[in-house]
N, C-alpha and C positions, 0 to 999 in steps of 0.2 A: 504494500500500500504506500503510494506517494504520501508524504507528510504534509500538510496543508498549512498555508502560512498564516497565523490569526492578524498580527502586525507584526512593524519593524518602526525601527527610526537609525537615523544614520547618528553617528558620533565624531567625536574629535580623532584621530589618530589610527582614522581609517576603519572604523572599528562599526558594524552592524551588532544592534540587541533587535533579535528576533523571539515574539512568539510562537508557536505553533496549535495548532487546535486541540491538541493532547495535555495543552496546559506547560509544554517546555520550554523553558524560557533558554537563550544561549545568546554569547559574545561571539563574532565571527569575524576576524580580523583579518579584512582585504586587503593588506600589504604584502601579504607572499603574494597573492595571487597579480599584484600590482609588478613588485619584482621579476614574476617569471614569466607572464603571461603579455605580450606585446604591445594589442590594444585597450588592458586596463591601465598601461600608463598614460591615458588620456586624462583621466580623473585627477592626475597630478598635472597634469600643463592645464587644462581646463575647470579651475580651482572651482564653477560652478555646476560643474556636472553631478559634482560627487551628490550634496545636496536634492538634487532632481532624481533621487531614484525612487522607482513605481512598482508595485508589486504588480503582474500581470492577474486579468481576470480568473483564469482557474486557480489561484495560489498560491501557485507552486514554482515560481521564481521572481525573483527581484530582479531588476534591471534598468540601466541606463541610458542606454542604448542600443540599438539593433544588432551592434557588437561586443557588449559587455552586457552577460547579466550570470548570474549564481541560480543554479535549480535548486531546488527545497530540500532533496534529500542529502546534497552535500552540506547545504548548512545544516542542516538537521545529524548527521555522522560526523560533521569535525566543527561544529561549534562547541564554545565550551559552558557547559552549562553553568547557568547563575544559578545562586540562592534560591530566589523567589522565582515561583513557578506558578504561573497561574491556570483554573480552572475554567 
């Protein structure tokens, strides 16, 4: 089962807090993926992009543009879970 995104909000230091609909709450920090990945070093030269990201209709990924976006289940397997976890 794909994991469903409930919300997110973006942070300082590149860093997404994602809900999910299971109540998991995680920190996911898009600077590796900034470092090895081509077109997310966009987000660093286009200091307003980072801000602009959208979770698409089904859920199940965030993204910025047509070339940069994260599916659900990778943040959902390498975020790192918080404290608080909501229902």
């Amino acid at each position: 089962m794909i994991p469903r995104i409930k919300s997110f909000e973006t942070n300082d230091n590149w860093k997404l807090t994602i809900v999910f609909d299971d109540g998991l709450c995680v920190s996911y920090d898009v600077k590796n993926d900034i470092d090895n990945i081509d077109d997310f070093k966009t987000l660093i030269s286009d200091t307003n992009l980072w801000n602009m990201a959208q979770l698409d209709t089904s859920r199940t990924c965030i993204y910025w543009n047509d070339r940069i976006d994260l599916p659900s289940d990778i943040l959902y397997e390498y975020g790192v879970p918080l404290s608080q976890n909501y229902k």
